[in-house]
DRENPA-3360 file (N, C-alpha, C; in nm, 2 decimals, always signed):
BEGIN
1 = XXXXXXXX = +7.78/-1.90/+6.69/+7.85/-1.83/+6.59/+7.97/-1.90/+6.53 ~ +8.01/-2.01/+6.63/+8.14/-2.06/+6.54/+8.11/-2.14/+6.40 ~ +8.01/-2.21/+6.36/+7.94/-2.24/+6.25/+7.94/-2.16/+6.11 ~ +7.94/-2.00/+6.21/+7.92/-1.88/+6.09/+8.06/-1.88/+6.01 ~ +8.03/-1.88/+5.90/+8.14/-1.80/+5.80/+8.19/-1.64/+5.87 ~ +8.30/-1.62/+5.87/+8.35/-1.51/+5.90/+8.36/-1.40/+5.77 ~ +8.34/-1.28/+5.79/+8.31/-1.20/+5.69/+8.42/-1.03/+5.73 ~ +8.45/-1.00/+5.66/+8.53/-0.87/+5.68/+8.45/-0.78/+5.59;
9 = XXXXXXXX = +8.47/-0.67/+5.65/+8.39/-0.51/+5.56/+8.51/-0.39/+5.61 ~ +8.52/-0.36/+5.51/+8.60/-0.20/+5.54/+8.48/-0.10/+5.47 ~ +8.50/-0.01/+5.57/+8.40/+0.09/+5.50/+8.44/+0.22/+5.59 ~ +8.40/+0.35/+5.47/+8.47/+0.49/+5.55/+8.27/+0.50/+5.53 ~ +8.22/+0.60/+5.66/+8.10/+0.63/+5.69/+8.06/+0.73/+5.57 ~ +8.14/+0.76/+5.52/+8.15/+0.90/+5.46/+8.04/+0.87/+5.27 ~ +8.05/+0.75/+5.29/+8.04/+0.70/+5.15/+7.88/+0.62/+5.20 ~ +7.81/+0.67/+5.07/+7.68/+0.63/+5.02/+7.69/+0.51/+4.99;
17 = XXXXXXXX = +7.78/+0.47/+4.88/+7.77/+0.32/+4.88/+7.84/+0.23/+4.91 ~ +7.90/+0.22/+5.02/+7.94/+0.17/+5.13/+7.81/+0.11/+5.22 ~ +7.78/+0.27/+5.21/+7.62/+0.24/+5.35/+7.56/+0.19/+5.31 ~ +7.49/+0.11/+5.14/+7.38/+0.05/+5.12/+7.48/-0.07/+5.13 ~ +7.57/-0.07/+5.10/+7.62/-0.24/+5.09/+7.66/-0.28/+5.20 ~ +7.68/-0.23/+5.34/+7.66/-0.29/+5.45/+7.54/-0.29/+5.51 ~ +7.40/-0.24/+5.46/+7.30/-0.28/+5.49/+7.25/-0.38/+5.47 ~ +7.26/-0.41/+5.33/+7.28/-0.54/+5.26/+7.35/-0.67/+5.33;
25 = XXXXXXXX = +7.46/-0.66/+5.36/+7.54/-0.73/+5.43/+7.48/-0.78/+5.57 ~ +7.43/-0.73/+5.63/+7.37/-0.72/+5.75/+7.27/-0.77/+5.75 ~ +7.16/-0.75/+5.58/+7.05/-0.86/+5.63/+7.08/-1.00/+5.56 ~ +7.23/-0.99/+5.51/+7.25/-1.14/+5.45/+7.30/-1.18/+5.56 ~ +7.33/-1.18/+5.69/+7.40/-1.19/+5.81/+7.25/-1.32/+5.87 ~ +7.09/-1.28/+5.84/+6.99/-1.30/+5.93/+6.97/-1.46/+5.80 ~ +6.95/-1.40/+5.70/+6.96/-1.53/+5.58/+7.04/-1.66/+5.56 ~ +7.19/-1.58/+5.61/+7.28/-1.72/+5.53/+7.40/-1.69/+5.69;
33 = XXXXXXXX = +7.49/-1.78/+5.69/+7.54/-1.85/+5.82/+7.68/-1.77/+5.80 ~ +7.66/-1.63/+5.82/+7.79/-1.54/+5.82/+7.76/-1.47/+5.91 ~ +7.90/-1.40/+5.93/+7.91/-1.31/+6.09/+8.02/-1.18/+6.00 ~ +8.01/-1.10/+6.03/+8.05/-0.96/+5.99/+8.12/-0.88/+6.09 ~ +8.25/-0.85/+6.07/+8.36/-0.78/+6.12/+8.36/-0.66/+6.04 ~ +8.35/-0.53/+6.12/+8.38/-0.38/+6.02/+8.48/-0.33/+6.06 ~ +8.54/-0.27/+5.98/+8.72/-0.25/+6.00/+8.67/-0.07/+5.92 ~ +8.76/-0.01/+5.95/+8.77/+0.12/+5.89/+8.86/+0.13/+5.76;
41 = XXXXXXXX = +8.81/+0.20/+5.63/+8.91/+0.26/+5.56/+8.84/+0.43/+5.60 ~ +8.94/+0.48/+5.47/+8.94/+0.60/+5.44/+8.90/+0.68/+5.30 ~ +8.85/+0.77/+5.28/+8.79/+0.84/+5.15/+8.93/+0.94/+5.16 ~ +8.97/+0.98/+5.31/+9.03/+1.12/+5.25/+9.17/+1.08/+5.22 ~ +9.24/+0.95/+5.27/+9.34/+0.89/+5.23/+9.35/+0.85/+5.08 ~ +9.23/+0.78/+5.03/+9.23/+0.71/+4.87/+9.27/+0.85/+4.79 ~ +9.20/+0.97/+4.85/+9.16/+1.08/+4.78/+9.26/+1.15/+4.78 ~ +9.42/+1.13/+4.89/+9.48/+1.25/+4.93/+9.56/+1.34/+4.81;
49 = XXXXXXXX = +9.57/+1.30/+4.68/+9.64/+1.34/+4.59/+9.52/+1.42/+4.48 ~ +9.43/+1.45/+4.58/+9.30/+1.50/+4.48/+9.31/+1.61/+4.51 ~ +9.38/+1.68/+4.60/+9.35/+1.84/+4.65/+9.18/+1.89/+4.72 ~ +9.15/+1.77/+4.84/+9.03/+1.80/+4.86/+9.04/+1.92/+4.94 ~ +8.87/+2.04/+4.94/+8.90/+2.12/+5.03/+8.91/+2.11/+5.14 ~ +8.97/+2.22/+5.24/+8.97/+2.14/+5.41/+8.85/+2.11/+5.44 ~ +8.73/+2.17/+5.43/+8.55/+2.14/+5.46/+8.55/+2.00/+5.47 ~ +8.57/+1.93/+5.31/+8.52/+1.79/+5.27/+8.63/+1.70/+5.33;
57 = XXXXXXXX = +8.78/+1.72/+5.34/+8.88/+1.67/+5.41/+8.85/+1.64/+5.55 ~ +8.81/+1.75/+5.66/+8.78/+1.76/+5.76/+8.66/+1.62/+5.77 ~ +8.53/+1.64/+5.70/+8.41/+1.53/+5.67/+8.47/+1.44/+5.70 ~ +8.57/+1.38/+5.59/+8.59/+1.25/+5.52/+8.67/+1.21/+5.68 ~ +8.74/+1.27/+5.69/+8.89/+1.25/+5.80/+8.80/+1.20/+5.93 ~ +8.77/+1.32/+6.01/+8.70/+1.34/+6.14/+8.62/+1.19/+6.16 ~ +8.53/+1.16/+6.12/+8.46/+1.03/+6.16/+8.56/+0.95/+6.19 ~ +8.62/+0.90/+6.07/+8.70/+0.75/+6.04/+8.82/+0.82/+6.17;
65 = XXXXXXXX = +8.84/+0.90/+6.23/+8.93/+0.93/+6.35/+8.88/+0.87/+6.45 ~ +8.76/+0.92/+6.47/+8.72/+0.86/+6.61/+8.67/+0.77/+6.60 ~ +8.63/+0.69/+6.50/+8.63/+0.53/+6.48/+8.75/+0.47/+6.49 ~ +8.85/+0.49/+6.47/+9.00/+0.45/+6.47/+9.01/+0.42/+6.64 ~ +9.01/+0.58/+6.71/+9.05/+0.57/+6.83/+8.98/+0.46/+6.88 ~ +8.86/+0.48/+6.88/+8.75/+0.37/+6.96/+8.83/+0.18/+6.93 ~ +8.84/+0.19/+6.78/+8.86/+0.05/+6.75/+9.00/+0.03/+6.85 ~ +9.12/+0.12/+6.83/+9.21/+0.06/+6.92/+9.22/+0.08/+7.06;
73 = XXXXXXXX = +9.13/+0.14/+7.08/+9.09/+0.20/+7.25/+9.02/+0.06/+7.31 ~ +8.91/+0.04/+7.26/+8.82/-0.03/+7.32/+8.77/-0.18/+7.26 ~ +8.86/-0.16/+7.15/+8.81/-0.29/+7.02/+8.69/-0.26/+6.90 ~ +8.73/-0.33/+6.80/+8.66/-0.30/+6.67/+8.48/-0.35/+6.66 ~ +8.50/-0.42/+6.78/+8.35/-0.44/+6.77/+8.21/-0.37/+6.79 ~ +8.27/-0.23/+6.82/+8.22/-0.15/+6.90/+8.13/-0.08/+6.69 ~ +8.28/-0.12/+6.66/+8.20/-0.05/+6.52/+8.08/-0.05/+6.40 ~ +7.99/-0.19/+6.46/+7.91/-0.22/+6.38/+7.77/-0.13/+6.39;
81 = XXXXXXXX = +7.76/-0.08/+6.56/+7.66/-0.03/+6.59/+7.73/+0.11/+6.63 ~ +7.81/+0.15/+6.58/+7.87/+0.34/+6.54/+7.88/+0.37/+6.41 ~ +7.89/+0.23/+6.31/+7.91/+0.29/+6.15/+7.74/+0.29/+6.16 ~ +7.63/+0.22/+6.22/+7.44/+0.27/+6.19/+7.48/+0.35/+6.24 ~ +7.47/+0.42/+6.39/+7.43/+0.51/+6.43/+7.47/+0.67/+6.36 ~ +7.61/+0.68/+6.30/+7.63/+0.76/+6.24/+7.60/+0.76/+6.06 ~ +7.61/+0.63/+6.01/+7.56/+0.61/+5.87/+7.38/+0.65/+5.87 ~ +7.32/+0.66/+5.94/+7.18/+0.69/+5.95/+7.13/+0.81/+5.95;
89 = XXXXXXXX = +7.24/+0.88/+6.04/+7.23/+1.03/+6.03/+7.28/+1.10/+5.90 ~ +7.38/+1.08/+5.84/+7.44/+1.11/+5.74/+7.37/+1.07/+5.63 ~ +7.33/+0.95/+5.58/+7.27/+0.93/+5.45/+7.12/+0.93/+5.45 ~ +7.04/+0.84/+5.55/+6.89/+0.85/+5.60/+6.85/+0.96/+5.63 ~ +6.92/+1.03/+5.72/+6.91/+1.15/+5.78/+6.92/+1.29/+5.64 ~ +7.04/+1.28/+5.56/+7.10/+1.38/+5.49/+7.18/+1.47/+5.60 ~ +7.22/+1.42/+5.67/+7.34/+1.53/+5.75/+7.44/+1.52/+5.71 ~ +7.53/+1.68/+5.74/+7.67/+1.66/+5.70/+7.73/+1.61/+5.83;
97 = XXXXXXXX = +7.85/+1.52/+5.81/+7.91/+1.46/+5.92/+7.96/+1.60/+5.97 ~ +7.98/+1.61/+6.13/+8.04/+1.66/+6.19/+8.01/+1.63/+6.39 ~ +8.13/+1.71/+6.44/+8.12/+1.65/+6.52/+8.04/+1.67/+6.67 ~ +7.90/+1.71/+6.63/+7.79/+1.71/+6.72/+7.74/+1.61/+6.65 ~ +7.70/+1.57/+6.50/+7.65/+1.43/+6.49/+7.71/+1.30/+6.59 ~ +7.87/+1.32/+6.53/+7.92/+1.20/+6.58/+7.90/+1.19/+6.72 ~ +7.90/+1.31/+6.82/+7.87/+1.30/+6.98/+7.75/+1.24/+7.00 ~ +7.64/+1.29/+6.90/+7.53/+1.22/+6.92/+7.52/+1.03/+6.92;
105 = XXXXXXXX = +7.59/+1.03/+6.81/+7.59/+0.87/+6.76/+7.63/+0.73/+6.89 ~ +7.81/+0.85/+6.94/+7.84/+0.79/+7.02/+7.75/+0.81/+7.18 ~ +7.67/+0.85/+7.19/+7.58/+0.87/+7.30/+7.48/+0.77/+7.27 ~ +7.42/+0.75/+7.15/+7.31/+0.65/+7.13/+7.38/+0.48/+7.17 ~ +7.50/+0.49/+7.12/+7.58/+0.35/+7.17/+7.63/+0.32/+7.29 ~ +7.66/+0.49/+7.39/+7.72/+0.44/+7.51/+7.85/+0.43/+7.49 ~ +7.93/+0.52/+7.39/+8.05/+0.52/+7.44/+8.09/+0.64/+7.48 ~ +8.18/+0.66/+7.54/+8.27/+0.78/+7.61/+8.29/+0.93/+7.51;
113 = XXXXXXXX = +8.23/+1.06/+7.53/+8.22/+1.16/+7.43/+8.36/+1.21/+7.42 ~ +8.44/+1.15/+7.57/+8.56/+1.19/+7.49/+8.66/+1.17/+7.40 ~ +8.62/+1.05/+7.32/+8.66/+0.99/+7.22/+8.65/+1.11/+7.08 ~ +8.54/+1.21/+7.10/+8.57/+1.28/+7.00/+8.68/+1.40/+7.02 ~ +8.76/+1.41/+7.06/+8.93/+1.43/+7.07/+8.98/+1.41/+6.98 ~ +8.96/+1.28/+6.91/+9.03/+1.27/+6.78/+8.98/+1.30/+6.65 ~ +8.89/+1.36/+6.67/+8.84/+1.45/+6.54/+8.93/+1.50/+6.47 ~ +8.99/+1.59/+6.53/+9.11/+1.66/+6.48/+9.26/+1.66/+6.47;
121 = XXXXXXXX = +9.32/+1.54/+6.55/+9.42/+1.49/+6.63/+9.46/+1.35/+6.51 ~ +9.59/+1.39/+6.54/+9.66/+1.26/+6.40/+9.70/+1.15/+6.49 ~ +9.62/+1.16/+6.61/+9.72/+1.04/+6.68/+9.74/+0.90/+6.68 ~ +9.57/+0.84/+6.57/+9.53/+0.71/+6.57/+9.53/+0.77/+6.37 ~ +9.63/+0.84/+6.31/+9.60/+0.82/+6.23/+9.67/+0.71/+6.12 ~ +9.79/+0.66/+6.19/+9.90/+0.55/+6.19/+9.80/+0.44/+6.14 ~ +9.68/+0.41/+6.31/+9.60/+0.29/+6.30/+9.52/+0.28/+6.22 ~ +9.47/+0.44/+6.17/+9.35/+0.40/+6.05/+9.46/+0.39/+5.89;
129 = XXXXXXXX = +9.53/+0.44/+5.89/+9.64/+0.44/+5.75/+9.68/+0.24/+5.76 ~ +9.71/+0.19/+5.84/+9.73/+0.05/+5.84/+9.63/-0.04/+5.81 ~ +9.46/-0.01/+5.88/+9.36/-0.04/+5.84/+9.33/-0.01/+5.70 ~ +9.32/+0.08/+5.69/+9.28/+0.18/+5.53/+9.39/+0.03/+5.43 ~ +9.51/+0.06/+5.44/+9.60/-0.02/+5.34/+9.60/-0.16/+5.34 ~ +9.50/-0.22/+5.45/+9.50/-0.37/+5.45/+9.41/-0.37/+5.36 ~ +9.27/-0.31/+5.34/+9.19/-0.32/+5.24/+9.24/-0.37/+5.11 ~ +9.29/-0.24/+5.06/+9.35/-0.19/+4.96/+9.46/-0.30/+4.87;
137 = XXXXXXXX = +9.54/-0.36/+5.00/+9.61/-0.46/+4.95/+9.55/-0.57/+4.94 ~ +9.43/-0.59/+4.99/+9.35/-0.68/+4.92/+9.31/-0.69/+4.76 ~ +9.27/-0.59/+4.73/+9.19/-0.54/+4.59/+9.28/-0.47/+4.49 ~ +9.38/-0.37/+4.55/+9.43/-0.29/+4.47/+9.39/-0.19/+4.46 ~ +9.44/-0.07/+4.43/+9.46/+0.07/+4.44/+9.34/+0.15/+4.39 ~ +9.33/+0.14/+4.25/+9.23/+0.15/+4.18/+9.10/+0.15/+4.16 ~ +9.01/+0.15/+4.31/+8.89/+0.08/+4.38/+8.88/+0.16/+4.52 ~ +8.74/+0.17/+4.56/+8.72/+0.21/+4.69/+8.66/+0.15/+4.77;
145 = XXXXXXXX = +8.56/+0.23/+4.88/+8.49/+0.15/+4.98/+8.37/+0.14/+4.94 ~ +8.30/-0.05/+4.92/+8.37/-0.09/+5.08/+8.44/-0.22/+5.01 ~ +8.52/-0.24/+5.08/+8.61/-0.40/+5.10/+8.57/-0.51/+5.15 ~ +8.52/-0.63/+5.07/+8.46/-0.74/+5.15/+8.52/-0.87/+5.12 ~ +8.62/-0.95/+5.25/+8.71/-1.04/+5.24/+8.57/-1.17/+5.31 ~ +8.57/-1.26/+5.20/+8.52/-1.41/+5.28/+8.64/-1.47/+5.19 ~ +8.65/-1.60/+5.33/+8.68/-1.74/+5.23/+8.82/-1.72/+5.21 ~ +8.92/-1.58/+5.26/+9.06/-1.59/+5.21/+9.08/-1.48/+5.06;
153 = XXXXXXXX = +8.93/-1.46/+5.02/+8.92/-1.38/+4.93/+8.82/-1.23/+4.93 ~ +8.88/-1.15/+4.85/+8.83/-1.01/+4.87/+8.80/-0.89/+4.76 ~ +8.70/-0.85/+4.75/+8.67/-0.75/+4.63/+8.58/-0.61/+4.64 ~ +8.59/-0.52/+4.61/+8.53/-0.41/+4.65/+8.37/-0.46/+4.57 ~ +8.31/-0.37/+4.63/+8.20/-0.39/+4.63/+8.11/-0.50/+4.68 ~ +7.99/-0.58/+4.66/+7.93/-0.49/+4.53/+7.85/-0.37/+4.57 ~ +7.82/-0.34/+4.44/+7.75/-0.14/+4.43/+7.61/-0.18/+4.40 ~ +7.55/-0.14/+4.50/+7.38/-0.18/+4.48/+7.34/+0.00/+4.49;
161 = XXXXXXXX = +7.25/+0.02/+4.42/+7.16/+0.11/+4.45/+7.05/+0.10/+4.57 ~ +6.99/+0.01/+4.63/+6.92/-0.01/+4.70/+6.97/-0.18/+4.79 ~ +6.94/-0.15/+4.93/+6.97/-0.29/+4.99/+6.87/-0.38/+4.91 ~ +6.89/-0.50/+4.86/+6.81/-0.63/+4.90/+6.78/-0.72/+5.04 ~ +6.64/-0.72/+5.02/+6.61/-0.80/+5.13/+6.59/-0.95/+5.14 ~ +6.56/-1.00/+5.27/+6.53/-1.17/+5.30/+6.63/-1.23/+5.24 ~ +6.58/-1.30/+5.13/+6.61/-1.36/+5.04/+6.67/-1.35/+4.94 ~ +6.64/-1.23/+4.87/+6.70/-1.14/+4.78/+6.85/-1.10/+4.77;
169 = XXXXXXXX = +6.87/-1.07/+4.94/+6.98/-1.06/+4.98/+7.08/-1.17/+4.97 ~ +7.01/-1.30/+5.02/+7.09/-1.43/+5.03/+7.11/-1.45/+4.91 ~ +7.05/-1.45/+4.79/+7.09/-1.44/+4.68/+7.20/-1.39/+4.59 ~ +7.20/-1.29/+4.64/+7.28/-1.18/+4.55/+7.41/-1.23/+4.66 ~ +7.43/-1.21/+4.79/+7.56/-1.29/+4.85/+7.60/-1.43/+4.81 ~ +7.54/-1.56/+4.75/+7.54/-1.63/+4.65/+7.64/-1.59/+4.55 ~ +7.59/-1.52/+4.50/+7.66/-1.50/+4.37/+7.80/-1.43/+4.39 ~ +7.75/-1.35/+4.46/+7.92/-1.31/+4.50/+7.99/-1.39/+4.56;
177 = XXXXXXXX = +7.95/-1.47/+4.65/+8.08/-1.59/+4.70/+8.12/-1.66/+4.52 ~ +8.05/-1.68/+4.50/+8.05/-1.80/+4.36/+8.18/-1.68/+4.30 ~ +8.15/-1.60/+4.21/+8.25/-1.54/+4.14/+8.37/-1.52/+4.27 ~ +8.35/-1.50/+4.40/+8.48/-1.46/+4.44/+8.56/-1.61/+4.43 ~ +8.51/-1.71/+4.43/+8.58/-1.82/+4.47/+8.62/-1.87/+4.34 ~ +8.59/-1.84/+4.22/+8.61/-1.88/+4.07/+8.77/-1.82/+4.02 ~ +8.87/-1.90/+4.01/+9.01/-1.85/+4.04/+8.98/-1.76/+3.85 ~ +9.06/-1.63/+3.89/+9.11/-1.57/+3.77/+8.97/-1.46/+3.70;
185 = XXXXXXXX = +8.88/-1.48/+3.81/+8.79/-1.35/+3.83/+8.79/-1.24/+3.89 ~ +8.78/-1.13/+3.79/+8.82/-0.96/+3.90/+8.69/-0.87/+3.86 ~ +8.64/-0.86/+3.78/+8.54/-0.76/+3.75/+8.40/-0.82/+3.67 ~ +8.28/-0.75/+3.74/+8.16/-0.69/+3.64/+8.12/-0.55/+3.70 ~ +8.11/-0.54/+3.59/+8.08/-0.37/+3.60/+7.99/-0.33/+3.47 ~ +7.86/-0.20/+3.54/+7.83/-0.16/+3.41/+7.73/-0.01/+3.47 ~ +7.74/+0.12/+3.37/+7.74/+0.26/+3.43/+7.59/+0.24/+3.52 ~ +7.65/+0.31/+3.63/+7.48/+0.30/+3.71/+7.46/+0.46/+3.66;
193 = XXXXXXX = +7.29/+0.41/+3.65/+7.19/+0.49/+3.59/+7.09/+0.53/+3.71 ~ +7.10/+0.53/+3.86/+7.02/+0.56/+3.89/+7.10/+0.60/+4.10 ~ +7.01/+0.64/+4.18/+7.11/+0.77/+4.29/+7.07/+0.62/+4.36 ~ +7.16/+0.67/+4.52/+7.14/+0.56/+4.59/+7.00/+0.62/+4.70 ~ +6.93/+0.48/+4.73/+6.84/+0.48/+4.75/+6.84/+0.40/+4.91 ~ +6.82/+0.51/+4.96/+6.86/+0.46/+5.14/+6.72/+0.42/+5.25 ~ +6.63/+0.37/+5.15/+6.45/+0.35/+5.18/+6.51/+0.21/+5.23;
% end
């Protein structure tokens, strides 16, 4: 692995397309000579001036908590196989997050159920607000999850409708290194026309 390029991902579970672009990421992981670190942001922090209900607050909050605890409990690495196990149920699945999913998730991985304690508990919410804002200070305000830093550089997205595979994938990570590394480049963008597609 020391050959690999180092790769960073922020992503809140809570987000659809987040989840296809770390799927993505993951099969450009088997294609091209990168290694992938997932860090936690937040939906209900970007969102906190939206007046979300407690229901959707609760959603958005409760995961990215006990991903927080775990990451400074036990280390962040634990996160790559808790954002599938819970991103699977939630978007593949169509479940709403809560916290018999997440017990389940963390049981499929083997970590301790009583990590979901912080469901509701602000105690690691210091650690996810410092995570959440490293992103952020990468890209800027104005943008969400997910956050992807190579090379010293970082940009939200990209927004795929569907993962690309093999090759496809190596591809389209191509191009994103290329524009990330081209000094005085910040955006393409254009209205997506179609839902995300988690096949």
């Amino acid at each position: 692995m020391a050959s690999r390029v180092p790769v960073d991902f922020w992503f809140d579970p809570a987000c659809p397309w987040a989840w296809i672009t770390s799927r993505w990421v993951l099969e450009v992981e088997q294609v091209r000579p990168i290694s992938v670190d997932f860090h936690v942001m937040s939906l209900a922090i970007l969102n906190e001036e939206k007046n979300l209900s407690a229901p959707v607050r609760e959603r958005q909050l409760g995961p990215v908590r006990v991903l927080t605890a775990i990451a400074q409990t036990e280390g962040e690495h634990l996160l790559r196989d808790l954002y599938t196990a819970i991103g699977t149920r939630i978007h593949v699945g169509s479940t709403i997050a809560s916290p018999e999913l997440v017990a389940e998730a963390l049981a499929d991985v083997g970590v301790a159920a009583s990590y979901l304690e912080a469901w509701d508990s602000e105690e690691y919410d210091e650690a996810l607000a410092k995570s959440h804002h490293q992103a952020m200070e990468l890209v800027g305000y104005d943008v969400g999850t997910p956050v992807i830093r190579v090379d010293g550089e970082a940009f939200f997205g990209p927004v795929v409708t569907k993962a690309p595979r093999g090759e496809a994938a190596g591809r389209l990570w191509d191009g994103f290194v290329l524009v990330a590394r081209t000094p005085g480049f910040y955006e393409i963008k254009r209205s997506r026309t179609a839902n995300p597609d988690f096949g």
